[in-house]
C-alpha positions as CSV (number, residue, x, y, z in Angstrom):
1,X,96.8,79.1,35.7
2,X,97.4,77.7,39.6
3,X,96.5,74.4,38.7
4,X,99.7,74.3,35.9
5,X,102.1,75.9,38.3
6,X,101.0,73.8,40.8
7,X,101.7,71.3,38.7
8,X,105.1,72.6,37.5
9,X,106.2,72.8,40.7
10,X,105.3,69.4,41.8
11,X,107.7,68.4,38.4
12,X,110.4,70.8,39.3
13,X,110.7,69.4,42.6
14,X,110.4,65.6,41.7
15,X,113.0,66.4,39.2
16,X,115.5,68.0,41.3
17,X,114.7,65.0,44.0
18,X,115.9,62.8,40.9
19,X,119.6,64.6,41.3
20,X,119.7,65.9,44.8
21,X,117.2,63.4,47.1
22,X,116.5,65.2,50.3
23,X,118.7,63.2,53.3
24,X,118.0,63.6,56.9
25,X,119.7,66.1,58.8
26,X,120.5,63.5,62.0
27,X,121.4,60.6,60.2
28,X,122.3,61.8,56.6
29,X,120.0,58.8,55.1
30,X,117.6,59.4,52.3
31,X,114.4,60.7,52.7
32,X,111.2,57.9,51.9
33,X,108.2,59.1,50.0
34,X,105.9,60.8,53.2
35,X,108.8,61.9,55.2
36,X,109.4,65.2,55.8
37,X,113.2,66.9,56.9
38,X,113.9,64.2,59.3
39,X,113.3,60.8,59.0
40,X,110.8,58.5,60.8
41,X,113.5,56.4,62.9
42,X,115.4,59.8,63.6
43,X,112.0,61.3,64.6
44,X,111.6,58.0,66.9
45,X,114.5,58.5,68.6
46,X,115.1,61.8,69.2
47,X,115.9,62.9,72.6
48,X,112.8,64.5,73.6
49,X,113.0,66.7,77.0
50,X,109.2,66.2,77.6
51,X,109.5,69.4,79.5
52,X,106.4,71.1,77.5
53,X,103.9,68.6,79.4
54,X,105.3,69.6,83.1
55,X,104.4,72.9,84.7
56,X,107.4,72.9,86.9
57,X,110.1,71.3,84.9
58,X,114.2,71.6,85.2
59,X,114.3,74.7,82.0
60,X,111.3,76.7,84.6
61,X,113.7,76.3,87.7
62,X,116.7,77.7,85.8
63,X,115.4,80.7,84.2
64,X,112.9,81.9,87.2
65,X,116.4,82.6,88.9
66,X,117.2,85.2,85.6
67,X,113.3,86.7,85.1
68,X,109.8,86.3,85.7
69,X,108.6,83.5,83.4
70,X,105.7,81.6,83.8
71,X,106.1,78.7,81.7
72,X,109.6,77.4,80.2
73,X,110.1,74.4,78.1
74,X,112.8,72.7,76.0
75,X,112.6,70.7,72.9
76,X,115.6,68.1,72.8
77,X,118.4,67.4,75.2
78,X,121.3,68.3,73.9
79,X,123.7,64.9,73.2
80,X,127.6,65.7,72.5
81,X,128.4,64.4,69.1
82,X,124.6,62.7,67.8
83,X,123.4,64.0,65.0
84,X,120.8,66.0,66.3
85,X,123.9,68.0,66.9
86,X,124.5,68.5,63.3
87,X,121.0,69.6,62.8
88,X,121.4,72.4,64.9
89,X,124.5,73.6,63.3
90,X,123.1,73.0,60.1
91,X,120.3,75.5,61.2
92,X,122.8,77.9,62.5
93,X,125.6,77.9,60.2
94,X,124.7,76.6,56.8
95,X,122.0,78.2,56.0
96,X,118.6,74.9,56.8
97,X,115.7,77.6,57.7
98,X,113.3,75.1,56.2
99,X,114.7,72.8,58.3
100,X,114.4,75.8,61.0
101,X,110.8,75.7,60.6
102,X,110.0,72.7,60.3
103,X,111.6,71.9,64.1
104,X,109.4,74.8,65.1
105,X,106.0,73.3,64.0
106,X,107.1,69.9,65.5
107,X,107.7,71.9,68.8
108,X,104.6,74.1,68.0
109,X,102.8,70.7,68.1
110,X,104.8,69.8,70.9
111,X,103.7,72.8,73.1
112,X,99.9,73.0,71.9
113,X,99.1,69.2,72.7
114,X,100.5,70.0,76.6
115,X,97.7,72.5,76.5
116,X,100.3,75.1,78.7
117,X,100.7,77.2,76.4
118,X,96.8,78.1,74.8
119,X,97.3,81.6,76.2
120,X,100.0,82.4,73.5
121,X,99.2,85.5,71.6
122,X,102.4,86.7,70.1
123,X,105.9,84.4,69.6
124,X,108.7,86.7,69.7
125,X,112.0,85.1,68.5
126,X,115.4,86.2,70.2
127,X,117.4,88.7,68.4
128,X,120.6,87.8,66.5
129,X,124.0,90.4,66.9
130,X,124.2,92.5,63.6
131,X,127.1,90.4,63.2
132,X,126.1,87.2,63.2
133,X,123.1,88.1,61.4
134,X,125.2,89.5,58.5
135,X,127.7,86.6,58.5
136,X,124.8,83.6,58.5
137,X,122.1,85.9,56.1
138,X,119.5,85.1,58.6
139,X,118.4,85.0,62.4
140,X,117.0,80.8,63.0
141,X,115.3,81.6,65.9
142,X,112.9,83.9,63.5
143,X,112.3,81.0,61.6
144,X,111.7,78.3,64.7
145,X,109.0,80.9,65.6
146,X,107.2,80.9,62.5
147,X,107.0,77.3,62.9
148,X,105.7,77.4,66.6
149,X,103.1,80.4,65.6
150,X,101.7,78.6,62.8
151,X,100.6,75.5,65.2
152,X,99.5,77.6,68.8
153,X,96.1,79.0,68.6
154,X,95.3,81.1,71.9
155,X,92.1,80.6,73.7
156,X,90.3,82.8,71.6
157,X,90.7,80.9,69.0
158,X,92.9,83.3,67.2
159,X,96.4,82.3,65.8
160,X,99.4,83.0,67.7
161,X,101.7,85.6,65.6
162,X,105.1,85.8,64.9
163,X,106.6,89.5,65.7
164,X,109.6,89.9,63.6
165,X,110.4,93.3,64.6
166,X,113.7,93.8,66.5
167,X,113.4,93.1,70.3
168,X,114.8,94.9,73.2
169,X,115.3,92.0,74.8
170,X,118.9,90.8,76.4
171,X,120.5,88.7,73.6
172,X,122.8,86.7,76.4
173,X,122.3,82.7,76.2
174,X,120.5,81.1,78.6
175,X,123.0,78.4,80.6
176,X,120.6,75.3,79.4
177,X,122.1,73.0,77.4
178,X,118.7,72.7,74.5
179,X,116.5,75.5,73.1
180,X,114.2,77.0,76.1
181,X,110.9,78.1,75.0
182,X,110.1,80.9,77.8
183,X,106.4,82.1,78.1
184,X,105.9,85.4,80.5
185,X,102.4,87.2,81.0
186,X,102.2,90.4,79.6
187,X,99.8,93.1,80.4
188,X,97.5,92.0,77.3
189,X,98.6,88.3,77.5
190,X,101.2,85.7,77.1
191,X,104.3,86.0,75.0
192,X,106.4,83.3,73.9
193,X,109.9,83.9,73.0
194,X,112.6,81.1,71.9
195,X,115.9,81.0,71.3
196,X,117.8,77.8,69.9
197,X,121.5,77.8,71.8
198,X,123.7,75.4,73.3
């Protein structure tokens, strides 16, 4: 029974592919066969901070002045008008938590390669007002975290988790134009919380 819905699935998909073919988010170009939400050139391209490979890097030296943090990173620089841009608000606004996801587990990559950030037990995303929550269906950053979780493995070897639950932490933006990843020791280890502003 798996097998045929596997297989049904696979169909369903192809077909839909047939009417709607999945475009990249930055450039709006068709997706080739092996390409996954953005496409290779995109992916090429981007404007990659580095940051998550430097233990003192400019995202650390802005937010040590707001908290204790240990580690901070950043994704992608944030360029006025590219279409990285549209990405983001295409996260935020129209509804692209796959796409939300997926960004995460590139970044999760990202962050677990630099070896900083094996300590990682928990990835707490950044609460969304009640507002904004009910206006877009959905908090992004929740998703982003799924994605980072599902790549970091702590030294233990155990998986990082994702804590959904609501958290009492300060909602107000950090004054960095990208997303900061901030990771802070905790009495039982190292959290990792994101949020994706600009």
């Amino acid at each position: 029974p798996s097998s045929s819905m596997s297989i049904l699935s696979s169909l369903l998909r192809d077909v839909a592919a047939l009417f709607f073919p999945p475009r990249c988010p930055v450039c709006g170009r068709m997706l080739a066969q092996g390409e996954h939400t953005v496409c290779t050139l995109c992916r090429a391209t981007a404007p990659l901070t580095g940051f998550w490979r430097q233990a003192d890097n400019p995202v650390l030296g802005r937010c040590r002045d707001m908290l204790p943090v240990e580690r901070a990173s950043g994704l992608l620089y944030y360029v006025h008008g590219s279409g990285w841009r549209a990405l983001i608000r295409g996260v935020k606004y129209r509804g692209a938590w796959r796409t939300a996801r997926a960004m995460g587990e590139w970044y999760g990559r990202c962050l677990k390669e630099s070896g900083l950030y094996d300590d990682v037990e928990v990835v707490v995303p950044l609460p969304l007002h009640p507002v904004k929550r009910c206006r877009r269906g959905y908090n992004q950053s929740e998703y982003i975290a799924e994605g980072i979780a599902a790549q970091l493995t702590s030294t233990n070897g155990a998986a990082a988790r994702t804590l959904l639950a609501c958290s009492q932490r300060a909602t107000s933006s950090f004054p960095v134009p990208f997303s900061p990843v901030i990771s802070t020791r905790a009495s039982h280890g190292a959290t990792l919380s994101i949020s994706w502003r600009y």
